[in-house]
N, C-alpha and C positions, 0 to 999 in steps of 0.2 A: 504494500500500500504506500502510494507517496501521494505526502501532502500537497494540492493543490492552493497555491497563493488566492488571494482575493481579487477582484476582478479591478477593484478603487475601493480608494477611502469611502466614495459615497457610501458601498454599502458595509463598511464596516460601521460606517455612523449607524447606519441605517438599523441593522444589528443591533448595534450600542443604544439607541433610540428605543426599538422595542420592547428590551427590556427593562427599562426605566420605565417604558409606559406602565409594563406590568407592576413595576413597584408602587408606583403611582398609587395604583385599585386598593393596592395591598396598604398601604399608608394610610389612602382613605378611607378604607372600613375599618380603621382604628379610630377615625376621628383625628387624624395628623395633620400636617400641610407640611408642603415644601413649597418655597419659593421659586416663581416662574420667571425670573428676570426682571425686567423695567418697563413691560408693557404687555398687555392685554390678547395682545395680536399673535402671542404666541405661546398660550396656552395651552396644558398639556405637554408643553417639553419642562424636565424635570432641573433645577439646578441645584446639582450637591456641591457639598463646600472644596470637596477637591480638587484643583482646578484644572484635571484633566477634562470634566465633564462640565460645560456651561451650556447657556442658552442659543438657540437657534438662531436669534437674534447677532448676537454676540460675535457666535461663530463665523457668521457669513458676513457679516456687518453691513450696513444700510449705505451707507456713499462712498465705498472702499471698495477697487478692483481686487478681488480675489486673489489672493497671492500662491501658485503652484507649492504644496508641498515635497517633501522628499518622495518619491513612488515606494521606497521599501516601508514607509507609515502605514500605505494599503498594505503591506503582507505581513503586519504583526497586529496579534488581537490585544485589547487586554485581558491580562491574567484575572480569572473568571474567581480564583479566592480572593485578589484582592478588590475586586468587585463590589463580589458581595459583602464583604467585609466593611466596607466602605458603606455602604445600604443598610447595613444593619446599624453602625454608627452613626448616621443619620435620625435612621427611624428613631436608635437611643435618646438624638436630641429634638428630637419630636415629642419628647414625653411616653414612647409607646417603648417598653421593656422585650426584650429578647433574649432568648438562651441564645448560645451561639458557639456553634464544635465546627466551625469554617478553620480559624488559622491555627496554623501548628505552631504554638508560644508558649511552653513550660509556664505554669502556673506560679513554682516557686523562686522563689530570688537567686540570683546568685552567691555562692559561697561566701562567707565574710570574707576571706582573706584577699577575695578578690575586689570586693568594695573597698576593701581597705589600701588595697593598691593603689585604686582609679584615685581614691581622695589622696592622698601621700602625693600620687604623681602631680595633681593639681598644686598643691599645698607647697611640692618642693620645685617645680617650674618645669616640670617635664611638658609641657607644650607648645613644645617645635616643631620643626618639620623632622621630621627623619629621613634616611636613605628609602629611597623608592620603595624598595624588598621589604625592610621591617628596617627595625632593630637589631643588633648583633644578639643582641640579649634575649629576643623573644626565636627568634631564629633556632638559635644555638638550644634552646630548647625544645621549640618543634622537631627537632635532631632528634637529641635526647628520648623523648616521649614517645615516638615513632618506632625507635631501636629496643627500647626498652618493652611494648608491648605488641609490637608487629613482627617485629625481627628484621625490619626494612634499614637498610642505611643511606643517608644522607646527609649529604655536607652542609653549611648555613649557603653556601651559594646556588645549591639548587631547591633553595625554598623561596619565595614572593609572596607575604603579607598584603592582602588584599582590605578593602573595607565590606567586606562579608564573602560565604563562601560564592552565594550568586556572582557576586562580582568576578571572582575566579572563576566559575564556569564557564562565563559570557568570553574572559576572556584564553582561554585553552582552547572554544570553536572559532573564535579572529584568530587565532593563530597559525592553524592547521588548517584551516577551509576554507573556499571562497568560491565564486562563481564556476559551477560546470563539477562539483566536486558532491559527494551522498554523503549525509548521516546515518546512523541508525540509529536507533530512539526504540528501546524493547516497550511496549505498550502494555499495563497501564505505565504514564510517565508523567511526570512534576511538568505540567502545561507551561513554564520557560521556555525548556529542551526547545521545542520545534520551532520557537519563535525566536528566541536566538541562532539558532539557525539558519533562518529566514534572514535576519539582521545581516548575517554572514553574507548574504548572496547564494548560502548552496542550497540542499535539499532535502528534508528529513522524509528519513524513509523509518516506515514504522513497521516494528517486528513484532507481531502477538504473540502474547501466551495464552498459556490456556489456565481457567478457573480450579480445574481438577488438579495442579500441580500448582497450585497456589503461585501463580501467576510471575513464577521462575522461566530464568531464559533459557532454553530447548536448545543445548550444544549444536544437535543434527539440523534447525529451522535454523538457527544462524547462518553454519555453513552455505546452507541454502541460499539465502539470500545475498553472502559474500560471492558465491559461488555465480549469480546472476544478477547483481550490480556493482562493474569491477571499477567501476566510479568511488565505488564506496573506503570514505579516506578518515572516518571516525566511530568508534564507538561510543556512545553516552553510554556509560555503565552506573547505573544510583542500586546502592546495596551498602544496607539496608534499604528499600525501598521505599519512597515517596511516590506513591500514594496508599499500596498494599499492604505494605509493614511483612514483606517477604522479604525471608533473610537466606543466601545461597550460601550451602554449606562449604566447608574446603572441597568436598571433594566435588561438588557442581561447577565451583569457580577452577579446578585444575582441568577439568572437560573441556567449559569455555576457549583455558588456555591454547589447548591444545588444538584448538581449533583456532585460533588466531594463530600459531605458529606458522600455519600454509598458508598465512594473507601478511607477509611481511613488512607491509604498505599502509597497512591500517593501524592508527593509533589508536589509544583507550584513553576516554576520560572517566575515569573513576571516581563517583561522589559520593565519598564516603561520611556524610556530615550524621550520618547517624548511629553510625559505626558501637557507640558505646553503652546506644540503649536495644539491649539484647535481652532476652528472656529464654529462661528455662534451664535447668540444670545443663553444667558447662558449658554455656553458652558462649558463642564466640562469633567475630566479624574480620576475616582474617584480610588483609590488607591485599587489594590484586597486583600490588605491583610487585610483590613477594611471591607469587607464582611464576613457576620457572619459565626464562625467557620474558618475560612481562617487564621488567624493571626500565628497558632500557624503551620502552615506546609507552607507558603510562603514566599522564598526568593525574596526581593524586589531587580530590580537593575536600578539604575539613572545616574544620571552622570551630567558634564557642559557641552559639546560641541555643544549640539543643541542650547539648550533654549539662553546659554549665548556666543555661538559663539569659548568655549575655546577648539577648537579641538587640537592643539597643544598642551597642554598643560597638554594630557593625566589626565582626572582625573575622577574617579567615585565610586560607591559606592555600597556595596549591604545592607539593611537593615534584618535583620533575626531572628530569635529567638536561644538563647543561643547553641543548639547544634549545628544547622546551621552554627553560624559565628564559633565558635570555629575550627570547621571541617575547614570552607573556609582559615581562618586565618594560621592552620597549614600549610596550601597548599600553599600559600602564601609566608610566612617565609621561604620557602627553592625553591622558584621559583625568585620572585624579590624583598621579603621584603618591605619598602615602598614603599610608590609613592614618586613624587616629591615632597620633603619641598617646593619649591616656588611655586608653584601649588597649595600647599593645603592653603598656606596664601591666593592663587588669590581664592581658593574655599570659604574662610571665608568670603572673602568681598563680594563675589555675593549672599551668602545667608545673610549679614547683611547690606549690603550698599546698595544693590541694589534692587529699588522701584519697587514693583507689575507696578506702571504707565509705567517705564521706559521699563518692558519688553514685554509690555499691548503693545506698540507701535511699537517692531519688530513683535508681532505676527500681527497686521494690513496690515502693508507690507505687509507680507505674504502672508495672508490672500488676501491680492489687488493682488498679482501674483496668488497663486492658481485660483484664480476667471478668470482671462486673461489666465491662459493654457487651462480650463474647456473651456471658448468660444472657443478658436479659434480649439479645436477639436471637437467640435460638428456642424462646419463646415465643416470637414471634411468627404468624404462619406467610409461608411461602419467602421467607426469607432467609436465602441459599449464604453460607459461607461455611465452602470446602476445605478451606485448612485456614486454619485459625494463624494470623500472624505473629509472627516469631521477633520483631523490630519496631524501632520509631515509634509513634505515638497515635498510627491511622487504624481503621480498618474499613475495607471497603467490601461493603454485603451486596449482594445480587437482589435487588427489588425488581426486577424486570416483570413481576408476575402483576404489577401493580401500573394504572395508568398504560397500560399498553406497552410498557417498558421506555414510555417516556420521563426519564429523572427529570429533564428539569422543570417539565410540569407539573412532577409529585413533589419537587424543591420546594416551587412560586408556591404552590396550594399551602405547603407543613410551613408556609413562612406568615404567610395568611393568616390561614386559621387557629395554630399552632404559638405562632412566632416562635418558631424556632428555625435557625438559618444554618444548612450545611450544605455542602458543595456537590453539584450533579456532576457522576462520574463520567458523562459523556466530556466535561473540558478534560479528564484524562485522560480521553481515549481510553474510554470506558463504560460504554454507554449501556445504558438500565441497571446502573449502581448508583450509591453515592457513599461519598467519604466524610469518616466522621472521625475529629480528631477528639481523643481523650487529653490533652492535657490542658485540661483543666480540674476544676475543683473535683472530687467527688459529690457530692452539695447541687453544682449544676450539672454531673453526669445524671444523675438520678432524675433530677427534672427534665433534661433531656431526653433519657431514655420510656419517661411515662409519658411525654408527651408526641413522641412516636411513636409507640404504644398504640397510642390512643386512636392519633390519626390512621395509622394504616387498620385498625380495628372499625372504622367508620367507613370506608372503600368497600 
């Protein structure tokens, strides 16, 4: 399957349009309002405060010749959790309350030692610019931590501190792909993938799995598709999984290997940013560039904001071999140069302050909620999930049996009636599911979960 671009902007607005309409319906039978701009005339277009999405008005402007955008704006959608997310923050300041299991954002704080860093770095004037890369000092322990529980080695020169792992993603496909060149993107997949991508000039081709095998990449369907697009110059590898919470053992990720070993040509981006929340007796997320033959053509990318809670705080990283970072780094230097200095001091202390036990103890949480969403939907009828996920903080059930198997009409409706806001698995390329992320309270899983419940018991 390859993704086809959009035809124009017009109709990505156009898109972008109607489902504002819908939120519209959904606002007003709360009793809500949103504001419609500065005049009358154009009513019914919806304006949220973010300023991607304005008025009709606005946009086109009344005594202003239209000014051509870039054409690669038509071939990127926006990101459909940060969307609703964004809708649902609205509504909030609307006055109308919502549960909401849309973003994947750790509930708890980050570690003290790590807060104590970020203020120390303020307090003692650590905020400079730094070298492009990081820090010698956060670097030199990305090293460290890496060695210490992957078995992988690297030098501080082939690490690049980015300001979050997305940012590192974006930039490992600029730097490998461009116009005339394939991706592959195993489906389901974190809806960025294709769109940076896209950004790229090249073309995401997308590789399905199947639901029965807990939606892991199929060594033999790989080869396949290397084997009949010899275009293809990347692999997007996320494992732990965003959006599934499917975790590939060592011995599925040495298969993989092995099959990349006949495609000498193709490199691996590996997104690893969930790597540390694992569940189940010895559980483990073994590192792909530590699979033999793998080291020397995969870009690794990690980050804080799951394991250590520092979503804020924009901070991540990509590990890689000397031509790799060099490439990313250039790209870097003339996009946003560093990340943040007090960031990357908060980044030192979690890799040197902060105890294996201490983070042994939010993965348990975790682990105690994922376990409490898995029941209470296997109470619920016709609602399929074949292997229960093993990673990260999603889980994505098969509702196809409801609505036609259209999610994101059973979304709009449970946002409706319900107010409760999760993300239809069709943006993962995943259509007739949706994802629902646990990290949050227990407190709001529970009313999340009765309030699904409830609706799909009304259908």
């Amino acid at each position: 399957m390859v993704f086809a671009a959009p035809s124009g902007l017009f109709w990505a607005f156009v898109s972008c349009l109607a489902f504002c309409s819908n939120f519209a319906h959904v606002v007003s039978a709360f009793g809500g309002t949103l504001s419609t701009g500065r005049s009358s005339r154009v009513a019914g277009t919806i304006r949220v405060s973010q300023s991607w999405m304005v008025s009709q008005e606005e946009a086109v402007g009344s005594n202003h010749e239209e000014i051509a955008l870039n054409p690669l704006v038509a071939s990127v959608k926006i990101s459909k959790t940060v969307e609703i997310f964004s809708l649902v923050k609205e509504m909030e300041a609307s006055g109308i309350e919502v549960t909401s299991l849309c973003v994947g954002e750790p509930d708890f704080d980050p570690p003290q030692a790590v807060l104590d860093a970020a203020v120390a770095a303020v307090t003692s004037g650590e905020t400079r610019y730094t070298a492009v890369t990081g820090t010698a000092a956060l670097r030199g322990a990305i090293c460290d931590d890496l060695q210490r529980r992957k078995g992988v080695t690297y030098a501080p020169e082939h690490i690049v501190v980015g300001n979050g792992a997305k940012q590192c993603v974006y930039q490992g496909v600029l730097a490998t792909c461009g116009p005339g060149d394939a991706v592959i993107i195993p489906a389901p997949y974190w809806p960025s993938y294709p769109e940076m991508v896209a950004l790229a000039g090249a073309t995401p081709l997308i590789l399905q799995t199947q639901q029965k095998d807990g939606y892991l990449v199929d060594p033999a369907s790989l080869r396949t598709m290397l084997e009949t697009h010899t275009n293809a110059k990347l692999l997007i590898f996320c494992n732990p999984s965003n959006p599934t919470g499917g975790v590939h053992s060592r011995e599925r990720l040495e298969e993989i290997a092995a099959v990349l070993r006949d495609f000498p040509r193709v490199a691996i981006l590996a997104d690893e940013i969930y790597e540390r929340l694992v569940y189940g007796e010895n559980a483990e997320c073994p590192c792909f560039a530590g699979m033999p033959g793998m080291w020397e053509r995969t870009m690794t990318v990690n980050g804080f904001s799951k394991a250590y809670a520092m979503t804020g705080l924009r901070l991540g990283y990509m590990a890689a071999p000397p031509r790799f970072a060099k490439a990313v780094t250039t790209i870097q230097s003339q996009l946003t140069s560093c990340a943040s200095s007090i960031g990357q001091a908060a980044g030192v202390a979690a890799l040197t302050k902060v105890t294996d036990a201490e983070l042994d103890q939010n993965v348990a949480i975790m682990q105690g909620k994922r376990d409490y969403v898995i029941s209470e939907l296997k109470k619920m009828p016709n609602v399929e999930l074949a292997v229960p996920p093993n990673g990260a903080f999603y889980v994505l059930p098969d509702v196809s049996a409801y609505y036609n198997g259209d999610d994101t009409a059973l979304c709009l409706d449970l946002l409706k009636q319900q107010r409760l806001a999760i993300v239809p698995g069709s943006s993962f390329g995943a259509p007739g599911t949706i994802r629902l992320s646990y990290a949050t309270s227990m407190e709001e899983l529970q009313t999340a979960m009765s309030k699904l419940a409830t609706f799909l018991s009304e259908q």
